[in-house]
Every structure is written in structure tokens, then in C-alpha cells.
N, C-alpha and C positions, 0 to 999 in steps of 0.2 A: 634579414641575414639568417638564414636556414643551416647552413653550415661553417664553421671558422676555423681554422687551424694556427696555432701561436706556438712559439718555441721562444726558447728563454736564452740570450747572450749576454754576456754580463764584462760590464772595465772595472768591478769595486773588487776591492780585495775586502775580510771579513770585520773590520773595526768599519769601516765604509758603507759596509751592509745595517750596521746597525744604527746608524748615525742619519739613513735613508727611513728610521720608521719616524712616524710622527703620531703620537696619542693610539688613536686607532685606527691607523692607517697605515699599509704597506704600500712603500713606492718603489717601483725597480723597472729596469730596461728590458722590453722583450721587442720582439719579432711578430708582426701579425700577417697572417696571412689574408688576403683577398683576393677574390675571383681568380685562386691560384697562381698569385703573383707573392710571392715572397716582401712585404717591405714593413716600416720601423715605428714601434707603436709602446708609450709608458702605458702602464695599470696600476691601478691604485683599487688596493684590496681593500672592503670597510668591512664592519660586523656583518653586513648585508649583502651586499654586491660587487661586482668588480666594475670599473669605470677608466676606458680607453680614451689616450689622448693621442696626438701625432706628438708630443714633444713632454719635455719635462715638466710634472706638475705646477713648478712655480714661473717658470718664463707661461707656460700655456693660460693659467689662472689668469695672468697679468692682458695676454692679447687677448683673450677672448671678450668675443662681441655680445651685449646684452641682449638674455633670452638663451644664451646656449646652453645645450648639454648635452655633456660625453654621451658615446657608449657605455650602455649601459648590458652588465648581464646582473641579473636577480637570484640571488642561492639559494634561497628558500623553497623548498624541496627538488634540489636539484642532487645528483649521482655524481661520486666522483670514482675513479678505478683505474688501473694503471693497464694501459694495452699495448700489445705490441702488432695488431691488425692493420691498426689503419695508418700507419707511416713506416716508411723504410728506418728512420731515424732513430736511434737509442733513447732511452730513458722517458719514454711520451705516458703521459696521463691524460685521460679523458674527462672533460665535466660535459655532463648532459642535462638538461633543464628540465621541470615538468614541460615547460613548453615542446620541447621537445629536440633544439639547438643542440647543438655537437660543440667543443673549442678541445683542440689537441693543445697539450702544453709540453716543451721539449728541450731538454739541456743537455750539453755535453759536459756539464760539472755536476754530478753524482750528488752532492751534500746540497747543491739548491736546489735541486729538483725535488731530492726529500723533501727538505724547510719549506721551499712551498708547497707541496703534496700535502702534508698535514697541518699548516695554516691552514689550508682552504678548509681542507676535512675537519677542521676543528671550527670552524667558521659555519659551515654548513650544518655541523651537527648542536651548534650553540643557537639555531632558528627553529622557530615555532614551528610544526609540522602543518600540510596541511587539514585541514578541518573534513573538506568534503572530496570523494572520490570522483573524479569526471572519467569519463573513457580514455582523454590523450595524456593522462596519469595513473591510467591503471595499474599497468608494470611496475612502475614506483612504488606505487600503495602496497603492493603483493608481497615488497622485503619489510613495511615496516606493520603491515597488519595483520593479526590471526586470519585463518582461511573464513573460519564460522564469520569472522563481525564482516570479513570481506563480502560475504556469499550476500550478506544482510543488509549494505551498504548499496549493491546492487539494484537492487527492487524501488530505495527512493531514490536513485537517480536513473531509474527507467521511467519512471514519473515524471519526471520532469521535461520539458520539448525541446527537443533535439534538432539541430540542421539536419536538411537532408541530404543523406550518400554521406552524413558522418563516421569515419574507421577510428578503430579501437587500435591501440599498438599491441593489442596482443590478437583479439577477434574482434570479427562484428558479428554486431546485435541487432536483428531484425525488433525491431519494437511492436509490431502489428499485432492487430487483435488475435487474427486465425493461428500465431504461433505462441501466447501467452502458456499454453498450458503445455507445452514443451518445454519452453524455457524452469517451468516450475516443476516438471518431473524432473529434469537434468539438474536442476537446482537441490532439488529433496535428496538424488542420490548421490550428490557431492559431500552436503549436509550427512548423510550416513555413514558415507567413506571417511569424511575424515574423521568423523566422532569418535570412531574405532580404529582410530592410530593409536600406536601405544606413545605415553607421556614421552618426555627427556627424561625423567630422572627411571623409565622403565629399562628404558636403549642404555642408558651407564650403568646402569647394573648390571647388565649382560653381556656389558663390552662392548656393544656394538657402537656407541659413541663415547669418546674422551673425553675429557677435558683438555684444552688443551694450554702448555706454556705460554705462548705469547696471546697477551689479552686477557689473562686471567689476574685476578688479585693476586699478588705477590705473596700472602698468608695461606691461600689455596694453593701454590704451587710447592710451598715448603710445608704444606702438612699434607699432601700426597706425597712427597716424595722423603717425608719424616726425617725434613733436615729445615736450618736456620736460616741457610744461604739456595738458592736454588742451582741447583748441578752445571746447570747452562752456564752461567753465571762464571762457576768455576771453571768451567772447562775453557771458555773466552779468555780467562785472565792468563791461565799457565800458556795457554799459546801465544797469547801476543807476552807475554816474558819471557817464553822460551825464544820467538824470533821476529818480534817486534819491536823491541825499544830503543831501534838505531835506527829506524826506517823511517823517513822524514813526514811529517806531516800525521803522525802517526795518531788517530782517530778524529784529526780534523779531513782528512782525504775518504772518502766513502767510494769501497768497491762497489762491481758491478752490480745492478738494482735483481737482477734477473736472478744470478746466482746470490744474492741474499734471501731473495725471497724461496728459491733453491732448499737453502738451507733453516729457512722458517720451517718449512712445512716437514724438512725431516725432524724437526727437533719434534714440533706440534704430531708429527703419526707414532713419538715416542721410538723412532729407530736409533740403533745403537750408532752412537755419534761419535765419532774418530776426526777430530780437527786437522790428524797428520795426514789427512787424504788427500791427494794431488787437488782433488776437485773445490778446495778451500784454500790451495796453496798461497792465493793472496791474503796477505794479515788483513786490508783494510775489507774484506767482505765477513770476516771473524769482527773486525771492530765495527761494520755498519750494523751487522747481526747483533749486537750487544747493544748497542745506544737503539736500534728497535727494540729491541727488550721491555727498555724502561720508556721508551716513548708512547709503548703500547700497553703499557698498567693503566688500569681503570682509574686506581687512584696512583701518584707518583711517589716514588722512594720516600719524598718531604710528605708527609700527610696534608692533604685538603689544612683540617684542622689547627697546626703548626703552625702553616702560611702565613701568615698577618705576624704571630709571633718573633719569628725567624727576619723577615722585613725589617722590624724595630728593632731586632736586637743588632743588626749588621747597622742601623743608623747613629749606634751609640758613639761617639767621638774618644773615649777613653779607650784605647785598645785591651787593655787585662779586665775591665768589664765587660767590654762584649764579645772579648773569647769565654770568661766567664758564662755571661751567659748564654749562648751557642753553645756550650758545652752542658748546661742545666737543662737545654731545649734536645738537646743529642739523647740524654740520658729518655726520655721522655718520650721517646720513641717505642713502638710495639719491638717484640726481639727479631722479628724478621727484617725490619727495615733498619733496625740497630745495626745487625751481624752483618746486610747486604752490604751496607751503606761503608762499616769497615771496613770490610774485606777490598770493596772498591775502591776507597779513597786511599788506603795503604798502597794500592794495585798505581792508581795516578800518580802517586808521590816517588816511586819510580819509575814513570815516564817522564815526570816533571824535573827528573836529577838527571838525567840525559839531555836535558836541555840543550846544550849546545852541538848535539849531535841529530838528534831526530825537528829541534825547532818548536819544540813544545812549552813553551814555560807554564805557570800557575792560572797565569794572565789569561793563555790560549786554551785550556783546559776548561776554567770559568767558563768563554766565551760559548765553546762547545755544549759543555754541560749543564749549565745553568740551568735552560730551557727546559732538560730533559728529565732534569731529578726534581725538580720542584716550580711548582705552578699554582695560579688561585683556581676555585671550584668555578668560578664566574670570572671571563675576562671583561675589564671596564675598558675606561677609557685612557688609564694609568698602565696602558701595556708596556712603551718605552721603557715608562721608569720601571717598571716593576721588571724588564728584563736587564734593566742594570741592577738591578738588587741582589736577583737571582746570581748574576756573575759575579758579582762579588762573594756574596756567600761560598760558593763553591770554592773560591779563589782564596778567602780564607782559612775555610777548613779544610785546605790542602797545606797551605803554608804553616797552620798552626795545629798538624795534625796530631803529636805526641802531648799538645795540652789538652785537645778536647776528647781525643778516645783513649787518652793514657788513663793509668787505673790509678794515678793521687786522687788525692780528696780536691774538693773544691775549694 
């Protein structure tokens, strides 16, 4: 199977979606393509792989015949990246394998084509790299290695014996005796060119590279811009309060992927950002551009560290101890993720009092956010549970928001 193309339909509405995960496993309905026929195919996402059935995991586990197994694709150093080249169809990401396989993935619902955009992406990037560079994974290698160990890597897998009329996806390499000392001039002047690149920290010095908002520590972004809360941040919140908190579904519905990402990269070149600009006019691409925000913190608004904390303190059975303590765990935060974290849950608690007009309760917000503010450093095999934890959490300290960030004593 050299090339595949899959888009994603879906009958579950979002308590449904969660109810579909099992340990470490994502189960959900897609579309597969073949020999450019269109028809109907589950996947089941592990730490590792994805694995195709013609039918649902548990009726399909049940008929299948001893000795079988799915399709299978392997993630481990595989590419994932969102394109709009190779399908007419909206919203398509691409996974490409070191093998070298194609699989388009495609929704016409916005918010699961995210969620699984960055399952996968966080699945792929939680795999061991690989170890040695062969030629039909060169291009791969080139984003995740220095040029120098690249150029270096080369030489022992010239060594080693190669098929013949073997192509590189990027060049071929004549291996032969009468061109070794070619290859080792063009090598030595590669080696000198880039040694005399100037660093990263030389190019931000001199402006010529940023840092940029999205993907940066949330501490680096509020100590370049010599504030608590990040501007972005704020500027998301007064728009969708100025003309979003009637609007249904309102940061469960995710605008258009294109013009989010649009609007990523004006924030990331640091242009002067006007949310009242026609070109933002929908709220939900101001609220997908916000929930990316903290999707894409290196570490998430809950700190790594916390994690396990915050877990236990939501399993407590006594309600006035375990706001108690969520509220000792709150305090205990660095000031950026303090200030963030208020500013935004005060921001949900009036969407959550609109309730019966935009469809959002405590419940819905949880569901949303859970994921995106707080995560373990390492996912196991407790992902289920640990994503109903998450929603509760959130769901709490939305409901019980005047005892934990109010200024009483404990």
C-alpha cells in the first residue's frame, strides 16, 4: 500500500467520543480510501501505531479468524503536517512514514480533525527516534538533526551495501570508488558553510529571528512582553465577551483550520493584531486560535509537576476539602500560570452563566478544556481515566470559582 487516503465521518456527538477511548487506545469511525474508491474502515490509535479494521473494534475482534492482523501503519518516525495540495476537501492532514506511505486524514467537523491532529502528533512525538539514517529517511532526519552530525552520519552509511539503482528522496549517491573524493570535497565545503552560520541566539539579537507566541513557555512569553497574562490571551477574551457569549456552541464549535492558522502566524511575526477585523469576523476561529494557544505550551497552564497532585486532590470525596485543596494547589502555581489561569476561568464562568443560551454549561467547558490545560509529562496507559480527571478538574474550578481564586484565607 504505497499510497492511502482516509477522511474522518463521524455519528458520536462529544460525551460519545469519550466513552469510544479505552486505556490506550483511540477507537472512532473513518472513511478509507482504496485504489481510489471511497469506502468504510474503523482505526484504533495505540502509543505506536494505527490499526485498520472494516468494522467496529469489538464486533471485528470477535469474527476474526486465527492468525489475523489489521492494517497496520507504524509512527515511529513518521511526519505529520496539515496540507491542502493533495485533496480538494477541507481540513486534510497528512501522515507520511519513514517508509515512505502517504495517508490523508479529512473532516468536515473542525474540532476533530484538531483532536486527532494532535493525538497523533503527540503519539508520534512520545516514540523513540530513529537511531540510524538510511537514504529512504533522509529528509526526515534533516528536521530532527544538526547539519554537522547529518553530514557525519553520511560517510557510515556509505559503508555500508546498498541495493542497486537505490534513490534517496532527496539525491542520489553514486557510491563508487572513482567519485569518493568528490563526494568528500562537497562534504568538507558543506562542513565549512555551515560552521560559519551565525548561532540562534546571534539572529535574535539582531532581530532577524523572534521568538515566537505560540509554542513558547508561557513564562517567556510574559517576560518578553513584561506582563503576567499574555496579550494574546487578553485580546481573545474581550472579543469573544464582546460578541460571543450568545453564540451556540461557543468554544466547543472550532472555525475555519486555514484562517486559524492565518491568524497564528500574524500573532507569531508579532503584527499589530485587531480582532475587529472582518478577516476574524467569526468568534469560533478567535476561540480555536485561543484553545491552540495552550494546546501548544511546551509545558500546559497545570504544570507537569502539579499533575498527579491535582488528580488526588479532585478524588477527594469530601467537597470543602477538596476545593480546599485545589485551592492550596492553585496558590502554588508560578505567577504567570496563577494570573493566566484567572483571568481565563473568570472569562469561562461567563460563558458558563449563559448557559442556556449559547449551550455551554461547566460540564461542556470541562469536556473542552480539560485536555488542553492540564496533562501528565508521560502518557500511560491510564489515559481514559486521567482524561476524566482532567474534566472534572476544570469543571470544578469553574463552579467553585470565588472559593479557589477569592482572596479569604483558607
Amino acid at each position: 500500500m504505497s499510497k492511502n487516503e482516509i477522511y474522518f465521518t463521524s455519528c458520536f456527538n462529544a460525551s460519545q467520543i469519550f466513552f469510544s477511548f479505552s486505556l490506550f487506545l483511540f477507537l472512532f469511525f473513518l472513511i478509507f480510501f482504496v485504489r481510489k474508491n471511497w469506502s468504510t474502515s474503523w482505526i484504533v490509535l495505540t502509543a505506536r501505531k494505527m490499526e485498520f479494521y472494516k468494522e467496529s473494534k469489538q464486533p471485528a475482534m470477535a469474527n476474526l479468524k486465527p492468525g489475523y492482523k489489521p492494517e497496520c501503519v507504524d509512527l515511529c518516525g513518521a511526519r505529520i503536517e496539515w496540507t491542502s495540495e493533495k485533496s480538494s476537501k477541507k481540513n486534510v492532514f497528512q501522515i507520511t512514514t519513514v517508509s515512505g506511505n502517504e495517508f490523508l486524514f479529512q473532516s468536515d467537523i473542525d474540532f476533530l480533525i484538531l483532536d486527532w491532529f494532535h493525538a497523533i502528533k503527540n503519539a508520534i512525538d512520545r516514540l523513540p527516534k530513529e537511531q540510524r539514517i538510511t537514504s529512504r529517511n533522509l529528509e526526515f532526519k534533516l528536521r530532527r538533526s544538526s547539519s554537522i552530525e547529518l553530514l557525519n552520519n553520511l560517510d557510515t552509511e556509505s559503508k555500508e551495501p546498498k541495493p542497486e539503482h537505490r534513490k534517496s528522496l532527496i539525491f542520489r549517491l553514486n557510491y563508487s570508488a572513482s567519485d569518493t573524493n568528490d563526494r568528500n570535497r562537497i562534504k568538507s565545503r558543506l562542513k565549512k558553510f555551515i560552521s560559519r552560520r551565525p548561532s540562534l541566539k546571534t539572529l535574535q539579537e539582531k532581530g532577524l529571528i523572534k521568538d515566537q507566541i505560540f509554542g513558547s513557555h508561557l513564562h517567556s512569553v510574559c517576560e518578553h512582553e513584561k506582563s503576567t497574562v499574555p496579550q494574546f490571551v487578553r485580546l481573545c477574551i474581550e472579543a469573544v465577551e464582546k460578541r460571543g457569549l450568545d453564540v451556540d456552541g461557543i468554544y466547543r464549535v472550532s472555525g475555519n483550520l486555514a484562517t486559524i492558522q492565518k491568524l497564528r502566524f500574524v500573532v507569531n511575526q508579532e503584527e499589530k493584531l485587531n480582532l475587529d477585523d472582518s478577516q476574524w469576523e467569526d468568534i469560533h476561529v478567535v476561540t480555536g486560535a485561543l484553545k491552540m494557544f495552550f494546546r501548544e505550551l511546551p509545558e500546559p497552564l497545570f504544570p507537569y509537576s502539579l499533575f498527579e497532585q491535582f488528580v488526588e486532590a479532585i478524588k477527594i470525596q469530601d467537597n470543602a476539602t477538596r476545593i480546599k485543596c485545589i485551592r492550596s494547589l492553585v496558590k502554588k502555581l508560578p505567577r504567570p500560570n496563577y494570573e493566566t489561569m484567572k483571568i481565563l476561568f473568570q472569562h469561562l464562568q461567563k460563558i458558563a452563566a449563559k448557559e442556556s443560551v449559547n449551550l455551554m454549561s461547566t460540564q461542556s467547558l470541562g469536556i473542552v478544556f480539560g485536555p488542553t490545560l492540564l496533562r501528565p509529562e508521560k502518557e500511560t496507559g491510564n489515559m481514559a481515566v486521567h482524561m476524566l480527571y482532567q474534566n472534572q478538574i476544570v469543571e470544578l474550578m469553574l463552579s467553585e470559582y470565588s472559593k479557589i481564586f477569592g482572596s479569604g484565607e483558607d
